[in-house]
C-alpha positions in Angstrom: 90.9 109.1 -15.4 94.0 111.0 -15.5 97.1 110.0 -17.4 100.9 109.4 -17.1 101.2 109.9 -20.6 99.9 111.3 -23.2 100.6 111.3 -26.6 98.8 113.3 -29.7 100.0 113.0 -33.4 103.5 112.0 -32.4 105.5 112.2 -35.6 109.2 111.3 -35.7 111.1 110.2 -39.6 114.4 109.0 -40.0 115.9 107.3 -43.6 113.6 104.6 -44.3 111.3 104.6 -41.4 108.6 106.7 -40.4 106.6 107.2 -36.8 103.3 108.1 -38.3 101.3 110.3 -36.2 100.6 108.2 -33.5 98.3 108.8 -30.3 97.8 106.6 -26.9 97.2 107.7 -23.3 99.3 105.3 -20.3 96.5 105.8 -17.9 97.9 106.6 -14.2 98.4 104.1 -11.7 98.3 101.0 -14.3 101.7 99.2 -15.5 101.9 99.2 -19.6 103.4 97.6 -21.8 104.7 98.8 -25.2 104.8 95.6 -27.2 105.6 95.1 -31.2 108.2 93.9 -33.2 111.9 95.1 -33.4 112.1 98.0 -35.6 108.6 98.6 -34.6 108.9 102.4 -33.6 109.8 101.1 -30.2 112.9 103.1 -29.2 112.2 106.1 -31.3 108.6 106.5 -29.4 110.7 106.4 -25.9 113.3 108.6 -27.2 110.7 111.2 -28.3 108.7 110.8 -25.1 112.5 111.6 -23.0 113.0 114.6 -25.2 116.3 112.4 -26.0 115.3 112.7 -29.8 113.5 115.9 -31.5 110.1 115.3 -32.4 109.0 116.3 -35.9 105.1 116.7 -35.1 102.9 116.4 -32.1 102.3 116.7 -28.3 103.5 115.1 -25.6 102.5 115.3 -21.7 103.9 113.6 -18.9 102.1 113.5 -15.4 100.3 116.6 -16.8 102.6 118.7 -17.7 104.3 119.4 -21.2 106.9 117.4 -22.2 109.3 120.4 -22.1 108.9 121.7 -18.2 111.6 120.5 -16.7 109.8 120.4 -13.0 108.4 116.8 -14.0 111.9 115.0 -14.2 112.8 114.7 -10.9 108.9 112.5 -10.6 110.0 110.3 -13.8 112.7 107.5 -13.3 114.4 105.6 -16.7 116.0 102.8 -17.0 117.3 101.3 -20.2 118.3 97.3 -20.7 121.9 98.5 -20.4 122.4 101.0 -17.1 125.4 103.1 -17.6 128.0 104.2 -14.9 131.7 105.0 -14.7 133.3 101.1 -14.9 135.3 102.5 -11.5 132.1 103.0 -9.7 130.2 101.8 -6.6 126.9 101.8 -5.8 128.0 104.8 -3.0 129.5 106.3 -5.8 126.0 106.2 -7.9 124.3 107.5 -4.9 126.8 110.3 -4.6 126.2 111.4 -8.4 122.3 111.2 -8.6 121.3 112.4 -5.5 122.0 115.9 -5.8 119.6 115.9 -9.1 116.7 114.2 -7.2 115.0 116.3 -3.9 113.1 113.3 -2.8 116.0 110.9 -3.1 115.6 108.3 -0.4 119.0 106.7 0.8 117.6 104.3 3.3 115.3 103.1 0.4 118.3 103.1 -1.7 120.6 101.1 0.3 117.6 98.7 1.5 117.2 97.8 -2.3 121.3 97.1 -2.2 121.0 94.9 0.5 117.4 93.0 -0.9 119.2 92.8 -4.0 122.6 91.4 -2.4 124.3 94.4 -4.1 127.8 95.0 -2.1 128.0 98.5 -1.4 131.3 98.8 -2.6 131.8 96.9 -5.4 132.9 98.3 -8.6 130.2 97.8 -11.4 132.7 96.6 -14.2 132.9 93.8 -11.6 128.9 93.0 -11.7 127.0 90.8 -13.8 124.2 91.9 -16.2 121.5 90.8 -13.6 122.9 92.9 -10.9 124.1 95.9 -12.9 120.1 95.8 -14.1 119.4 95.4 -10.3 121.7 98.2 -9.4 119.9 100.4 -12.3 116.3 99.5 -10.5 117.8 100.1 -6.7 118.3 104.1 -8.3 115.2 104.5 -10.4 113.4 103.1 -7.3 115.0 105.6 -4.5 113.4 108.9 -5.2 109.8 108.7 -5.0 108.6 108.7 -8.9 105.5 108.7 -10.0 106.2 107.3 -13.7 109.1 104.4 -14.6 109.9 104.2 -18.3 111.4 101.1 -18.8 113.3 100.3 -22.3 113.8 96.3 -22.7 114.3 95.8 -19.3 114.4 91.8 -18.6 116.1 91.8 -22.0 119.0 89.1 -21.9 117.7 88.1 -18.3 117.5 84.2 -17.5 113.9 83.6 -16.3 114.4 83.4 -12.7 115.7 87.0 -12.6 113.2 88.3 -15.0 110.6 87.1 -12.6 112.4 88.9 -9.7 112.6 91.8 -11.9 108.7 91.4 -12.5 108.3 91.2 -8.6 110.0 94.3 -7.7 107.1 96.6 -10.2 104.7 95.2 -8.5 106.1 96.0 -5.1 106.6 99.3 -6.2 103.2 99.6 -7.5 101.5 97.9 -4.8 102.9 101.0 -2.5 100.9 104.3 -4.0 98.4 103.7 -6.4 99.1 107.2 -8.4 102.4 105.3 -9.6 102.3 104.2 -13.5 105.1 102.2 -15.5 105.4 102.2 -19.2 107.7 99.7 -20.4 108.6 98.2 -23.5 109.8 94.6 -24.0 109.7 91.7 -26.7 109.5 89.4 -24.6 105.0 88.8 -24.5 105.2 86.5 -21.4 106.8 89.2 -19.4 103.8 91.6 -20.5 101.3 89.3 -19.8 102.7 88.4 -16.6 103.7 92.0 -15.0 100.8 94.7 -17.9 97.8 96.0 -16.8 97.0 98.0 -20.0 98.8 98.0 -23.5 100.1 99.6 -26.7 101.2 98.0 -29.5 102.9 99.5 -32.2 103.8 98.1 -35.9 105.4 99.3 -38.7 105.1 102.8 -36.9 101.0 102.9 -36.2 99.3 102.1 -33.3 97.5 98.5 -33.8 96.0 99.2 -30.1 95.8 100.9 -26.8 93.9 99.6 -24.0 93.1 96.9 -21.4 95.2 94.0 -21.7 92.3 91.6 -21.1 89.9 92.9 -23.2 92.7 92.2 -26.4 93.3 88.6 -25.3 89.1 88.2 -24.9 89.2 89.4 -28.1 90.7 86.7 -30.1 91.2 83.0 -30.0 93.5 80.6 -32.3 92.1 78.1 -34.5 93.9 74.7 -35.3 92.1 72.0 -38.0 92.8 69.9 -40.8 93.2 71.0 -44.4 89.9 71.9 -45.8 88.1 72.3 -42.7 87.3 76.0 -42.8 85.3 76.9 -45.3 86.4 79.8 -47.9 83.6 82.4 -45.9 85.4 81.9 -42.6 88.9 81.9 -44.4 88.1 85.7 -45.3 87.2 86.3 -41.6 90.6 84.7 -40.1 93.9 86.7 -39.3 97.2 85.2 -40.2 96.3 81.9 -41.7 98.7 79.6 -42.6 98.8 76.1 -43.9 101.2 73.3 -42.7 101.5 69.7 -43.0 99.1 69.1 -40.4 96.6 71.4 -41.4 96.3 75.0 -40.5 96.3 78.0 -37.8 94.9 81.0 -37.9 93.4 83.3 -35.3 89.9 85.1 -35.4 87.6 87.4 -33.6 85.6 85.5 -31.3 82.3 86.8 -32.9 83.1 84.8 -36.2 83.6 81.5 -34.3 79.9 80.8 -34.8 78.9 77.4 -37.1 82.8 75.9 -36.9 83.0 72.7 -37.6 83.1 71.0 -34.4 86.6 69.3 -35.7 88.3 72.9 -35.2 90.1 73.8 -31.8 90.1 76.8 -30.7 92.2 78.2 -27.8 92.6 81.3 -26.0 95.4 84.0 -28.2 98.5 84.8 -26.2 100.2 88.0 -27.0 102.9 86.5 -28.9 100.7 84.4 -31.2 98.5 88.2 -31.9 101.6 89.8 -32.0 102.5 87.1 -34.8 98.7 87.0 -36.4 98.7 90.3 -36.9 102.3 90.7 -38.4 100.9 88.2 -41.2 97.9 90.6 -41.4 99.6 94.1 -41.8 102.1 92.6 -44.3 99.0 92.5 -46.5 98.4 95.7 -45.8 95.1 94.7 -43.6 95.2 96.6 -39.8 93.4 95.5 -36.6 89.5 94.1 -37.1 
């Protein structure tokens, strides 16, 4: 299988926090998402990967090729939760300044995006509302034919109706070559469970996990009972447990579930409540089982 990207012993340091050697693949033609909590290593990972920060250690390829030949950035589109144009600008005036920098810049497939998006060609983007400046952003990452979107926080400060438009339009652009990939980072878990194919999750600067989205949420259930109802022996074998005035909640690998008492729930882990269950976990100083 090849990959979009491809990171080995990524090492990045900054007062007080430290990206600690890290390695994942983004396998080609799969949607990621880069999940974990704020301050995670997040933003420094993408700003290594974009050569917008200097690495300190490590390797980096995208679609390939070295993070450092430049003939891969006209195949990669970015888009952070925030686009950034000249306030005075229209969308024509976008189109004017990036085409030039893109060969296979499309400006039927641009303007066909303004109009599914109900952009007005002309209107100046101090004048636009978050949701359609993000809009505007996606109409120009989506108009030259790339192979890779990295998305920083995208349906960040969204309502839901738009993030789920937001969600729609990946998959469109997915669903049109399957050698596309999107890496894309966001605290919000619904919107990764909804839109991800594959994860990575990073805490505290280490990789927790990389891989199928499925095969993590197979992986674990969450466990609800009284006090007293799980015995010390399956208290050792539970992640994140916590007591409350109806009893407790914990999660657990679904191998350990054997001999519960049949007054314990269980129900199938989302993200968030992993995500959650795990930050409980690594506080302790205790990594993935």
């Amino acid at each position: 299988m090849q990959n979009a990207i491809e990171v080995r012993d990524l090492t990045k340091q900054y007062k007080g926090f430290l990206l600690d050697s890290i390695n994942f693949d983004v396998p080609a033609g799969y949607i990621c998402g880069f999940i974990g909590q704020n301050g995670a290593g997040k933003t420094t990972t993408l700003r290594c990967i974009l050569g917008m920060a200097v690495k300190d250690a490590g390797d980096i390829q995208l679609l390939n090729k070295p993070l450092e030949d430049i003939s891969t950035k006209a195949e990669i589109s970015v888009l952070f939760d925030q686009p950034y144009y000249q306030l005075e600008w229209t969308p024509r005036h976008v189109e004017c300044a990036l085409r030039p920098f893109y060969p296979n810049w499309d400006s039927a497939a641009f303007h066909g995006y303004l109009q599914k998006f109900d952009l007005d060609p002309g209107q100046k983007f101090k004048t636009l509302s978050r949701g359609m400046k993000m809009k505007l952003g996606l109409a120009t990452a989506l108009s030259h034919n790339a192979r890779l979107l990295i998305l920083d926080e995208p349906t960040s400060g969204l309502d839901p109706v738009m993030r789920d438009q937001l969600l729609d339009i990946l998959r469109d652009y997915m669903a049109q070559d399957d050698t596309r990939s999107i890496f894309f980072s966001s605290h919000i878990t619904t919107d990764i469970e909804k839109a991800a194919d594959y994860l990575v999750y990073i805490h505290q600067g280490k990789i927790l996990y990389s891989g199928l989205k499925e095969e993590l949420l197979e992986k674990y259930c969450i466990l609800r009972g009284g006090i007293g109802e799980l015995p010390p022996e399956k208290q050792a074998q539970a992640i994140g447990y916590r007591t409350h005035a109806g009893g407790f909640t914990a999660m657990m690998d679904i191998t350990h579930i054997g001999g519960l008492s049949p007054k314990i729930l269980t129900e199938k882990a989302t993200l968030e409540e992993i995500m959650v269950c795990f930050s409980h976990r690594t506080e302790n100083k205790e990594g993935l089982q």
